[in-house]
N, C-alpha and C positions, 0 to 999 in steps of 0.2 A: 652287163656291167657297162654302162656308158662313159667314156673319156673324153675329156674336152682337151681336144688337141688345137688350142690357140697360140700356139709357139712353132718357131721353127728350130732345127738345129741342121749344123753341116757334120758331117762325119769327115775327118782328113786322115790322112795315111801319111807315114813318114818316106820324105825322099832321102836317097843314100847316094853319097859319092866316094869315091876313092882317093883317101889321101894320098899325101905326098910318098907315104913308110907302104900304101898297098893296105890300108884298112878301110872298114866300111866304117865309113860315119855317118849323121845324121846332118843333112843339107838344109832341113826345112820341113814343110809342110804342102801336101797335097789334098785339095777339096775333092771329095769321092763323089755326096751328094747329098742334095737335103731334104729333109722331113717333116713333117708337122709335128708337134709333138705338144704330150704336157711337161709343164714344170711345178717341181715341188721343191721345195727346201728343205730340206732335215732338221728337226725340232734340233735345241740342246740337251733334252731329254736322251733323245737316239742315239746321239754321239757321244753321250755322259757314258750308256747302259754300253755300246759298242767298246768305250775304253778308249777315246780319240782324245788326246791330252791337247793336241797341236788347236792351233788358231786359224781353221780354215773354211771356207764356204763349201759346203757340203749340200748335193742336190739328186734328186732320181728325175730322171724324163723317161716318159712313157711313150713309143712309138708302136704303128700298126708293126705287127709282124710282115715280113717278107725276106725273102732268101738272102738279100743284101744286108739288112737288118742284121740278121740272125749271124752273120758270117764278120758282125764288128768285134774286135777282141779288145785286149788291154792294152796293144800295141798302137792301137788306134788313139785316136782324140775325136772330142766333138767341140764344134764353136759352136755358143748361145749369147747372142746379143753385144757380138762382138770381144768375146771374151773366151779362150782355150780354157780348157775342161780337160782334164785327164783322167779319163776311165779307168772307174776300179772294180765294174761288176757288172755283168747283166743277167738276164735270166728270162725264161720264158714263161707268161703267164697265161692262161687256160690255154688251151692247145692251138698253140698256132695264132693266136687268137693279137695277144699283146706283146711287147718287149719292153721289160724296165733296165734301165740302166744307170748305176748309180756312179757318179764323177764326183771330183774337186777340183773347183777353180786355181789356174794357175796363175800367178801376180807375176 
């Protein structure tokens, strides 16, 4: 199964500071690293059948499998052409082999 990986994405991790009361917050955003990857857009079909009522840009990128890959969570973010992406899913496709991961653009 051949992928055309002609995109990149950055994978970012959240930074935390302590406020003022001693909690952890969210300070920002940390670049991990980046990938090549493909883009697709999710039909409105997809999101009709998924039950996604909202108005949002909905996408899957395709990256090679690798340990770093594999270890992105929901807590993560990826930026795609300038624009933060918030991961809602990935998953491993043939063994080892692929990683999809499906996001929505954040405004």
């Amino acid at each position: 199964m051949g992928r055309r990986l002609d995109r990149t994405v950055t994978f970012l991790e959240a930074v935390t500071a302590k406020s003022p009361t001693g909690n952890k917050t969210k300070a920002g955003w940390n670049e991990l690293f980046s990938v090549p990857a493909s883009y697709q857009a999710l039909s409105d079909g997809e999101r009709w059948r998924a039950g996604a009522v909202e108005q949002k840009a909905e996408a899957r990128f395709t990256v090679r499998y690798s340990a770093r890959a594999a270890a992105i969570l929901g807590a993560n973010r990826l930026r795609f052409e300038g624009a933060d992406w918030e991961i809602t899913g990935s998953k491993e496709i043939g063994r080892r082999r692929w990683i999809e991961i499906t996001a929505w653009k954040i405004r």
